[in-house]
N, C-alpha and C positions, 0 to 999 in steps of 0.2 A: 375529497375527504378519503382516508385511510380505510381502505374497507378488510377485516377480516376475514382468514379462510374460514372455509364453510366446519371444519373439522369442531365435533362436536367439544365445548368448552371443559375442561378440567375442574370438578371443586377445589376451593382457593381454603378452604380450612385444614393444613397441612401443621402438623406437628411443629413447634420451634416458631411459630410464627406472632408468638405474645413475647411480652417482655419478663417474663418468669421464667419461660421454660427456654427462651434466648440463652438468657443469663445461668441460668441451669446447664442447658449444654457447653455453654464456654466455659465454666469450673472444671467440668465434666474433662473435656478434651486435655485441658492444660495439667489436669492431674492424670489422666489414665493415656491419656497420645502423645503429652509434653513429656509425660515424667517430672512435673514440678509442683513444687507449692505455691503460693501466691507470694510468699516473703524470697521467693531465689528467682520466680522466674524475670528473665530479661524482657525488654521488649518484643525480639523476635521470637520469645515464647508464646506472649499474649498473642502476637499477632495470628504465630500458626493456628493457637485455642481456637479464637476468632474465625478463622478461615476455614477451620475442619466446621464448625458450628453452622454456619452460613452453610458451607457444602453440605451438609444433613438437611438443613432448610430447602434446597434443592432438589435430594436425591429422589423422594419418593415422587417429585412431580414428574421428572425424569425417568422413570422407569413408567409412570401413567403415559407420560406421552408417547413410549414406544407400543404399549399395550391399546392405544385409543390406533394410532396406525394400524396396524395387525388386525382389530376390529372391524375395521370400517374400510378395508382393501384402498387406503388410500395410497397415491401417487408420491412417491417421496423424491426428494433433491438431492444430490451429492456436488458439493460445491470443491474442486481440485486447484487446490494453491500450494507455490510454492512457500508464500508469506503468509501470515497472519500474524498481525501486527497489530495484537491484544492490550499493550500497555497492564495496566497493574487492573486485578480483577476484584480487589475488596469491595469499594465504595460503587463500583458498575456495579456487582451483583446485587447490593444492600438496596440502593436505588431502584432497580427493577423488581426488588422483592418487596419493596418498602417496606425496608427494613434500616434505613438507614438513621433516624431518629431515634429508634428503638435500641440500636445497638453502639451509639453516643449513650445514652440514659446507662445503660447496662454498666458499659465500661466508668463509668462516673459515677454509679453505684460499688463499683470493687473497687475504686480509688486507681483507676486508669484512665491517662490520656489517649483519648482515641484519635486525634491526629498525630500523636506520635508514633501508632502501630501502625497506621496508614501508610507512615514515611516509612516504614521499613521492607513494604514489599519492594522487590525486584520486578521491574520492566520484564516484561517475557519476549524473551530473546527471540522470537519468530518470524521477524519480518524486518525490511529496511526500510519501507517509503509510502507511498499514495497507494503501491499497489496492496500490499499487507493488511493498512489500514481499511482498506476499500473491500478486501474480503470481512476482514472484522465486522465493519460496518454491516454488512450484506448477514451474518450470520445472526447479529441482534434483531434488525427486523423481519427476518423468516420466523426467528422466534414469536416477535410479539406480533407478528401477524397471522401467528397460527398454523404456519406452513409448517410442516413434516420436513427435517433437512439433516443431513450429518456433513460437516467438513471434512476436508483430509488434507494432510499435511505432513511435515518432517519434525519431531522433535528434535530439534539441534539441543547439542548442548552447549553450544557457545554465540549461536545466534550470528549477527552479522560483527562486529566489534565497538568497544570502548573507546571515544575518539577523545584522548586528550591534544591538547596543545603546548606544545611546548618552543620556544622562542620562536611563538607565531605558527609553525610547520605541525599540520596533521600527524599524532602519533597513534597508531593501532593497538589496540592493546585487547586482551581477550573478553571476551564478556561473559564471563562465567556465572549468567543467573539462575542455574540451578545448583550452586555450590550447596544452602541450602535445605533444597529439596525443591519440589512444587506441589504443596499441599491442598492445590485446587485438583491434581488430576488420581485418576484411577487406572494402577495399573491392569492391563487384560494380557495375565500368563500365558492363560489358555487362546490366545487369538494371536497365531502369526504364522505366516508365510513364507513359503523359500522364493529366494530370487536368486535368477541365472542369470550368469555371465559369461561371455567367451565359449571356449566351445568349437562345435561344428556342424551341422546340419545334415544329417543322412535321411536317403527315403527311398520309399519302395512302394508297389502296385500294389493293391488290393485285384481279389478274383474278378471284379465289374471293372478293370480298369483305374480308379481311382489314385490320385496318389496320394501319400502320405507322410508326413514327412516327423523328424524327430530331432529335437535338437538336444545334445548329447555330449559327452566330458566339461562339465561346465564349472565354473566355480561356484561356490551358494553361499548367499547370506540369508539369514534370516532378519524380516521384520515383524519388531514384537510392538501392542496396540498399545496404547499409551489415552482415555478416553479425561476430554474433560468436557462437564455440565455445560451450558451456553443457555441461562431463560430468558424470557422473553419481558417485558415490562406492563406491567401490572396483569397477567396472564398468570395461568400454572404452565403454559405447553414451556418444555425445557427439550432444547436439543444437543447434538453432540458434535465436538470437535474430537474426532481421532487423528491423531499424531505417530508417526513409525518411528523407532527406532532401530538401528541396525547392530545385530551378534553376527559376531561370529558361530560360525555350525561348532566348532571343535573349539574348547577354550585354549587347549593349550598343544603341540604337539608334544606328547613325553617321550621320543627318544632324544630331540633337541635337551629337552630338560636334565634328563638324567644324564647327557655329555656335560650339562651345564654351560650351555650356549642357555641362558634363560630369554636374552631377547627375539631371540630367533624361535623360541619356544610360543613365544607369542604375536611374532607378527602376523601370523593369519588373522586372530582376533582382532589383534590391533588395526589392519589394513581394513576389516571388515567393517570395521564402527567407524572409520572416520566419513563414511555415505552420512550419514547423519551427525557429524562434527561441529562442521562450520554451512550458515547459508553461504550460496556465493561462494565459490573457493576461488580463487585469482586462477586464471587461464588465460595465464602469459606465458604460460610454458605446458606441455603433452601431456604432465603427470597430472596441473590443475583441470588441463580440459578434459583428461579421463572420468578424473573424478565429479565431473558437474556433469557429464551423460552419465555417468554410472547415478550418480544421486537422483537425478530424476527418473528415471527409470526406476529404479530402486523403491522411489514414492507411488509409481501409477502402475505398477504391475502390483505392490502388494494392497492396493486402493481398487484395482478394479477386481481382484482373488476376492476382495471383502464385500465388496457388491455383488458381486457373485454369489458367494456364501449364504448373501444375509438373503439374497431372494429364493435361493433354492431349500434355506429353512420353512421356508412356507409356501414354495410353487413348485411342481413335479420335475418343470425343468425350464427351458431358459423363452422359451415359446414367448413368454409373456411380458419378457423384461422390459421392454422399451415401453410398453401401456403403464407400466410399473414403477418404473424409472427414468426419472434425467439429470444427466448429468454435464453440470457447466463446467469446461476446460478454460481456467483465468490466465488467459496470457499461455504465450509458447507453451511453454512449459513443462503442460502436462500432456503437449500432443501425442506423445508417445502412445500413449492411449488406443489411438485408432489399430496402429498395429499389434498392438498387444492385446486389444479385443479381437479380433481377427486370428491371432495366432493361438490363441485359446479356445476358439469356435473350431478352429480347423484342427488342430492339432490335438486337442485335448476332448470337447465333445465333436469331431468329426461334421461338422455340417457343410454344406457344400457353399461354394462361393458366394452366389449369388444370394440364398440367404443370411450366409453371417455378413456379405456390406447392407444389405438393406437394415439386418440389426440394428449396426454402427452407427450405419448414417441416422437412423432416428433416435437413437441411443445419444448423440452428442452434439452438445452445442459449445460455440468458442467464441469468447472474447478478444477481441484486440483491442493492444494500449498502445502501438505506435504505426505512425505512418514513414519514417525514417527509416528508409531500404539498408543503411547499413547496423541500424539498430535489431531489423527482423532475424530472430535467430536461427541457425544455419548448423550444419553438424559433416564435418567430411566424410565420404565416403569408406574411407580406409579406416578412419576411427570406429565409425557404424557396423563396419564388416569386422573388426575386431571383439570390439563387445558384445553387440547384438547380432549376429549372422542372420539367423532366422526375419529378424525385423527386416532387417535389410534388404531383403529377399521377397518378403509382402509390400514393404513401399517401392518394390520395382515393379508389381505386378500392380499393384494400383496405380501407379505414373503412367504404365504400359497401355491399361484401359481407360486412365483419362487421356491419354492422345491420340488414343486410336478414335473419342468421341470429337477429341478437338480435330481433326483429319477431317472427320466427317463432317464438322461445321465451317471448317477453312481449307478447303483444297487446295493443296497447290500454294501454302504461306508457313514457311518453316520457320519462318521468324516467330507466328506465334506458338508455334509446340515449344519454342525455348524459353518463351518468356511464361508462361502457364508449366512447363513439366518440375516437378518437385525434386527434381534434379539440377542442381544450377551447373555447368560446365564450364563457367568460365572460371580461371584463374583458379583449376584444383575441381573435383567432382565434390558436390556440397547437397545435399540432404536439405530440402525448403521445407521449416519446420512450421509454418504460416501457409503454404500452399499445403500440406500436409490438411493442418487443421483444417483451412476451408473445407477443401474437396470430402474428408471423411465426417465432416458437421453438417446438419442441417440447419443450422441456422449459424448466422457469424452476427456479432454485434462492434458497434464501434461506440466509444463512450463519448461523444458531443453529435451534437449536430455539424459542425464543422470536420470534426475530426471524419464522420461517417461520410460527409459527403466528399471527402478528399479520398478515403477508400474507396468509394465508389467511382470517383472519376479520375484520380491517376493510382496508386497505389497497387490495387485490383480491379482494375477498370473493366480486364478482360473476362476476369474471374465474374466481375456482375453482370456483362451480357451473357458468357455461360448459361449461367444458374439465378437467372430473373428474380428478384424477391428472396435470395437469400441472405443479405446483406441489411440489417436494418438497424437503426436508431437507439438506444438507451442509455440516456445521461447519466453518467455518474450523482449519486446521492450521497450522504453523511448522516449519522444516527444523532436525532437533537436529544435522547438520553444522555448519549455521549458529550456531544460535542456543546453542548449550550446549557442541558440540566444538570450536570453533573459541572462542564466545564468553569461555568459560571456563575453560581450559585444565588448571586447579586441581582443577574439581570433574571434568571431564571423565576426568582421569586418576585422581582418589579410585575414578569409577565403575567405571573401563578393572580398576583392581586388584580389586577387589568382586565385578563382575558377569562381567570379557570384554568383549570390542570387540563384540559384535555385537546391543551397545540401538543402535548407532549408527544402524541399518537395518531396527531393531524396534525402535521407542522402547516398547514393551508390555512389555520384558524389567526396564524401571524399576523395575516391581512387585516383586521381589525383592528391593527394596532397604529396602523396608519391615519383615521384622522386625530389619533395623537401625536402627530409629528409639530402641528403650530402648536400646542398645547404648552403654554413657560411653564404649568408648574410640573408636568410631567419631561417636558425636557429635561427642567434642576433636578428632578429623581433618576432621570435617567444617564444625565452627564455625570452627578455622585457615582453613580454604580461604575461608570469607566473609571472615575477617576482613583475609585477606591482599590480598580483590579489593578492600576497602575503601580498606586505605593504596594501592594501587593506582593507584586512582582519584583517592584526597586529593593524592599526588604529582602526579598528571597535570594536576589542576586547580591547583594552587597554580604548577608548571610552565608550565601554558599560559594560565592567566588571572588569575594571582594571587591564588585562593581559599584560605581556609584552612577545610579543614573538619577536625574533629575524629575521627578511626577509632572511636574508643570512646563516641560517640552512637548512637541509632538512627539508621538512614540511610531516611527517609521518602521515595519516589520517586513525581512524577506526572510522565511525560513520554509527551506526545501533542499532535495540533494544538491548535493554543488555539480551542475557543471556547463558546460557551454551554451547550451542549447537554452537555458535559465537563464543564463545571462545577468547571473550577479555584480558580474565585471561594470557591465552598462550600468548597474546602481553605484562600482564604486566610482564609475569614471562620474558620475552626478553628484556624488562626494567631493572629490573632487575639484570641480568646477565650484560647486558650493563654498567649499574652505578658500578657493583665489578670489571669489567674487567678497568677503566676507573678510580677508584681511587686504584688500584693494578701499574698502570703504564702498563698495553697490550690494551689501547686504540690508541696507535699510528697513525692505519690506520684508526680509525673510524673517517669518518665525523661527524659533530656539526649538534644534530639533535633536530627538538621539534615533540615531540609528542602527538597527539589531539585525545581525544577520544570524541565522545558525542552522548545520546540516553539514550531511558529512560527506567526503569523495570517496571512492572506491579506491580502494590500498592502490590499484594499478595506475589510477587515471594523472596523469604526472599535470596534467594543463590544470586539471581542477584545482588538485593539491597544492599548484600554485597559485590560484587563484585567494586558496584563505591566506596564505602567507603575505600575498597582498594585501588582503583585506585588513590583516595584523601591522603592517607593515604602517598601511598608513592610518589607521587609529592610533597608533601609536607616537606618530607627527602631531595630529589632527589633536589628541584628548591632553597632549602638555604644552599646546600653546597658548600662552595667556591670551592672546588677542581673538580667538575666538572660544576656549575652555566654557563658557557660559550660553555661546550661540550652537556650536554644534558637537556633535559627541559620536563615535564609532565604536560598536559595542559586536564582539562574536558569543554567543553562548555556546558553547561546547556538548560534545556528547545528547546532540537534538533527540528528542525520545516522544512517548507519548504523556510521559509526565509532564516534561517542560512545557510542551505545548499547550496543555492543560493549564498553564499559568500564565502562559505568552498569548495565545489568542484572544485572552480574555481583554485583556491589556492594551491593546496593536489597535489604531486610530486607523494608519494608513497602510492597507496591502498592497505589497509590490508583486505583480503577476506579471512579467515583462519578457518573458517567453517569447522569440521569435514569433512570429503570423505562420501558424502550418507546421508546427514542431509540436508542441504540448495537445497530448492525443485530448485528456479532458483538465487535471488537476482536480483536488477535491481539498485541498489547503485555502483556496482562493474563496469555497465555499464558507468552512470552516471561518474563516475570520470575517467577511462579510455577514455571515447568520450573527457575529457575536458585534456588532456594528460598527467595524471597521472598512471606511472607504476603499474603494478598490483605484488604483491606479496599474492600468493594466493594456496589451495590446489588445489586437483581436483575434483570440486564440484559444483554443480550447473551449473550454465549457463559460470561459470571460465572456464569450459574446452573448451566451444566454443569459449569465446574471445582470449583464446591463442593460440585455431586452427587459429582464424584472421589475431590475430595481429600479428602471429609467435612465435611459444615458445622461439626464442632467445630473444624475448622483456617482456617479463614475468616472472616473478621468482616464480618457482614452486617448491613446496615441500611438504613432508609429505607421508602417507601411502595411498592408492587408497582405493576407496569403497569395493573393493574386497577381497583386504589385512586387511580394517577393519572388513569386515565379515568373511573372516579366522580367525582374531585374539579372534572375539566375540563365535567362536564354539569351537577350543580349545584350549582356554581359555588365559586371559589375566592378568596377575601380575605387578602392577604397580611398587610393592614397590623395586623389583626385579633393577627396573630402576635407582631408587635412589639409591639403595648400588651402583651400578656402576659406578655412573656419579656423581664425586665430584663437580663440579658446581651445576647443579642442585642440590644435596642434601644441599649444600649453598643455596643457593635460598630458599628451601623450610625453612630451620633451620632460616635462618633470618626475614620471614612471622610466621612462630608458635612461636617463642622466643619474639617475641613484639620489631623490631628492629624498625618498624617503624609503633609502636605505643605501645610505651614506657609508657603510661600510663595505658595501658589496656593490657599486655603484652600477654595476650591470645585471646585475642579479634577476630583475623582471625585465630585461629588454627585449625575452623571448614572448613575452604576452604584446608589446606593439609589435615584435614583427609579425607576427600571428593577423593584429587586425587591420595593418598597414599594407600588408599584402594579399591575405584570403581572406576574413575576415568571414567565415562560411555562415555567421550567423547574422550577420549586418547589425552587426550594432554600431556604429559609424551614419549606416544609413537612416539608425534612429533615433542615434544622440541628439539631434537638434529638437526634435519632437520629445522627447524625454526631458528634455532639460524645460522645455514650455509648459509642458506638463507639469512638472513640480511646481515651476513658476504661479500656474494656476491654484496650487494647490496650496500654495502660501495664502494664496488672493482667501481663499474660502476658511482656512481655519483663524486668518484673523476677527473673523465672525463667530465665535462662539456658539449665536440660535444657529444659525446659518446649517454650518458644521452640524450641528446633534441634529437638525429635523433632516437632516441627508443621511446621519446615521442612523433613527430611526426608521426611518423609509428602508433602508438596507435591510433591515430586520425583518420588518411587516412585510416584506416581498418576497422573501429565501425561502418561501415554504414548499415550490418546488422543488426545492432539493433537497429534500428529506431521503434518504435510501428506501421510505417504504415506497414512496411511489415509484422508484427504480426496481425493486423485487415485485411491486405488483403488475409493472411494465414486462418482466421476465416471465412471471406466472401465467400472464395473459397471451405475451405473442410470441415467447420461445416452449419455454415447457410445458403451457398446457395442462395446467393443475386443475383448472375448473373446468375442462372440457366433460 
């Protein structure tokens, strides 16, 4: 069960929270914040009314809960991401405030649709993926569980980008969702920071000896605070998400100006804001990878200046900070961190070594999200000694004393100082921005059980005999406000009648709902409600993009980033196979299926990007053949967000998780749509092996080769092509992808994807096509079943309550940070 912090409760009788004085402050706003009347204003009028209205409903809990902290000398959280991947913030907050009935009645008293003001916010452009979302998630339930927490992050203003498609091919395009404004957040004039770059490093003795050092001609940006509300669900405690943005120091230079050179007048400015531009800049070339150390950097020097700040508003000096504070570093990222506490201990308040690392090290804890050595991020040497000198200069003195202790534990084995020093040598001197984190965290977590115990035994194997118990366990969670009360409003309230409102805040009370899985007439309620989010969905797309999907097929869902390691490919190659077996005449027993893929490639990644193009390629064959037009269907939904998802999960029967064995650190998608009772079809991977410990592997369809077996097959050795002589289907499949079957005009246009898995094939999907394709096979077998199908998808439901994100942040609280100590 969900247990609350101890921190004493907030009164929940807060101004704006009846439906008079609702409705009162949204007049209010649209005439004095809008500038309109009710007969001019537009939609995205109403909306802002609405949103500054709500944000009032927040505020004063918001400033309680920084005053109940302060009171009560409690322990607060700094969670440091680069994402945070918010999605639209009207109907989350309404919900958590319950306010969300109130403020339908309201707008329908002024003669306004409230699902049409809804439609008009803008996605917040803060994050790309699982990881974004999974801070998101993390931030809701600190809130509703009491916890004292601020985020930090990057205000971009263009977020990661707008993915259209155009004849089938990934197009980029900006994503400009503050054009505008964002009338969720507050600006703070008064709160911002200089950040340095480049440079040099001089220093000198002190009279004891001491040295000193100073880093000096540096370039400087400023980051100014950017604060938005985050409550918590049915609670008053409200927390904060600050976001940086970056000025230039000088807006303009005027002798430039007044030659009338105006662009050059303004390139410093301009150069200076683009740290906070774009997430993600492309670092295919010097200029992007500048700019992606400079950005992160740019985030965690003016994020720890502000933890700094806010502690020495109320503690005489920094003595105390770590009993005071913790802070989680998500992903690489923000490892920068370690030296930049350190460079600010030493250089700025003067403490000596030894106690500004013992600070650090209790000061920081780190997550990792992969075990993929050539995914762990990495920083060269010469870039490092460019921008950050100073840094550069502290992560050799901390490599220096962590090898002098590795010496001491392995005499006489220089194989291990290279494989442990944060220095990589080989191929260019490279900055280990993952041995970084370890060594200056006290605590590392991995999000599955699998994925932690692959950290522990190859990844950093050496790193955990090191440092005995600093490596542990914390599955990835999902917020069921988010993802299932809000998500799905259908089954949300099937549950509210069944169970009671309060899985909302224990998602463990799900379990109850399990001896209604033989239950016909509670199945027929519960198979309505899928089937309702389905036409749901088929309207929305056929409305917004002109798809036509059919309700009464299976609705087969892969949506996540595209790329290899996901192995989309392996669903299309099952497509595939599916469409030959089907206009052959041996589709007999398959069910009438459509299948959705959607999610974007990174502007660089050329393999992914062809992979949608394929994907396009052959839906395109596949959705205008009469002979099978009615049995199967190939659908991409474009521009994947956290709105779509919001309509797609609700929808999705069968989840595709097919992730190589030992690649996918946890996934929190696989969650996501299994809580909303869609079957998993998935390997053994990630955080999959726990859901079907949950849900029962008889509700699961599992297949393919284990991590073990894929690391047997990668030592002695693996032959794809071997597979293909074998397997005359597949070799069909692959011969009608290189032959231009379905793309007849460019007839070689994909023949770089078979030689890719004909020859290296680095994800083996070859090696799990035959298992994949039985897999489906089976999964025909079970949805020709109807009860069958829904009491397996009930069961999915009644078991997902351990993955709720609360009991993921109460797993943090307890055996990384130490809030209730």
């Amino acid at each position: 069960m969900a247990k609350r912090a101890s921190t004493p409760p907030l009164p929940h009788d807060r101004p704006g929270l009846d439906k008079v004085s609702l409705q009162r402050s949204i007049s209010n706003h649209l005439l004095f914040t809008v500038g309109k009347t009710r007969d001019k204003a537009s939609r995205h009028d109403w909306f802002v009314a609405v949103a500054h209205a709500v944000r009032d409903c927040m505020v004063e809990n918001w400033i309680q809960t920084q005053e109940q902290l302060h009171k009560h000398e409690g322990k607060r959280v700094y969670y440091l991401s680069l994402e945070f991947l918010l999605g639209r913030m009207l109907v989350n907050s309404l919900y958590n405030l319950g306010l969300l009935d109130t403020c339908r009645e309201c707008l329908t008293d002024l003669g306004v649709d409230f699902e049409s003001i809804r439609a008009v916010e803008e996605d917040a452009g803060l994050g790309n993926g699982g990881l974004g979302r999974l801070a998101a998630c993390f931030m809701d339930s600190l809130a509703t569980l009491n916890y004292s927490a601020c985020g930090y992050g990057i205000r971009y203003e263009y977020g990661m980008f707008h993915q259209d498609i155009e004849n089938g091919e990934q197009i980029e395009r900006p994503d400009s969702w503050l054009r505008f404004g964002n009338p969720w957040e507050f600006r703070r004039p008064e709160v911002s920071y200089e950040i340095h770059f480049g440079g040099k490093v001089t220093h000198y003795r002190e009279e004891d000896g001491v040295a000193r050092y100073h880093w000096v001609d540096t370039e400087v940006v400023l980051a100014l605070a950017y604060d938005l509300p985050v409550p918590g669900h049915a609670t008053p405690t409200t927390n904060s998400l600050r976001l940086w943005s970056a000025r230039g120091t000088h807006e303009f230079d005027l002798r430039y100006f007044n030659e009338g050179d105006y662009m050059e007048a303004v390139a410093n400015k301009n150069e200076s804001e683009n740290l906070s531009m774009v997430l993600y800049p492309d670092d295919s070339s010097m200029e992007g990878r500048m700019l992606r150390l400079k950005q992160q950097y740019f985030f965690v020097s003016a994020s720890l200046q502000d933890i700094i700040q806010r502690h020495l508003n109320h503690h005489p000096d920094l003595s105390m900070l770590a009993d005071k504070v913790a802070i989680q570093l998500n992903d690489t990222h923000p490892s920068l961190c370690i030296p930049e506490l350190m460079r600010l201990l030493l250089d700025v308040y003067h403490w000596d070594w030894d106690s500004a690392w013992d600070l650090t090290n209790r000061l920081f804890s780190y997550t990792n999200h992969t075990i993929m050595p050539e995914a762990l991020e990495t920083w060269s040497v010469d870039l490092m000694e460019k921008l950050l000198p100073r840094h550069l200069q502290l992560v050799y003195e901390i490599n220096h004393r962590l090898l002098e202790e590795v010496r001491h534990r392995h005499p006489g084995d220089p194989s291990v100082l290279q494989r442990l020093s944060l220095i990589d040598e080989t191929g260019g001197r490279r900055v280990r921005m993952a041995h970084l984190a370890i060594v200056g965290s006290h605590h590392v977590n991995g999000v599955a059980q699998l994925h932690t115990q692959l950290l522990k035994s190859t990844t950093f194997a050496e790193f955990d005999a090191l440092y005995p118990g600093k490596i542990l366990n914390v599955t990835n969670g999902i917020t069921p406000r988010r993802w299932l009360n809000e998500a799905n409003f259908r089954l949300s309230a099937l549950l509210s009648e069944t169970l009671g409102e309060a899985w909302k805040n224990d998602l463990s009370q799900l379990s109850a709902l399990a001896p209604r899985a033989d239950d016909e007439i509670f199945q027929q309620r519960f198979r309505a409600v899928k089937q309702a989010n389905k036409q749901a969905l088929a309207a929305y797309l056929f409305q917004r993009h002109g798809m036509t999907l059919d309700p009464e097929t299976l609705f087969d869902v892969q949506v996540k980033r595209i790329h290899e390691y996901k192995r989309q490919l392996l669903n299309v190659l099952g497509v595939i196979t599916r469409y030959n077996r089907l206009r052959s005449g041996q589709g007999d027993h398959m069910v009438p299926r459509t299948v959705i893929f959607s999610g974007k490639a990174a502007p660089g990644y050329a393999a992914a990007k062809r992979i949608i193009a394929l994907i396009h390629a052959v839906a395109e064959v596949i959705n205008n053949d009469p002979l099978v037009h009615d049995r199967l269907k190939v659908v991409f939904i474009p521009n994947y967000n956290v709105t779509i998802a919001l309509r797609l999960i609700p929808a999705a029967e069968l989840s595709e998780q097919i992730s190589t064995a030992g690649t996918e650190a946890s996934g929190t998608g696989n969650m996501k749509l299994a809580l909303n009772g869609a079957l998993t079809l998935g390997t053994l991977d990630g955080a999959n092996i726990e859901i079907g410990q949950a849900v029962g592997w008889d509700n699961f369809f599992v297949f393919g080769e284990t991590a073990e077996q894929i690391a047997q097959l990668q030592k002695t050795g693996y032959h794809p092509q071997e597979l293909v002589h074998t397997h005359e289907e597949l070799r069909q499949v692959l011969d009608m992808i290189t032959q231009g079957y379905f793309s007849p005009d460019q007839p070689h246009r994909f023949a770089p994807i078979v030689e890719e898995l004909t020859t290296r094939d680095r994800f083996f999907l070859l090696a799990d096509y035959e298992a994949y394709i039985a897999a489906q096979e089976r999964v025909d077998d079970v949805y020709r079943n109807p009860t069958e199908w829904t009491r397996r998808s009930i069961l999915n439901v009644a078991h997902m309550g351990v993955f709720s994100s609360d009991r993921c942040i109460q797993e943090y609280a307890r055996n990384i940070w130490h809030l209730n100590d």
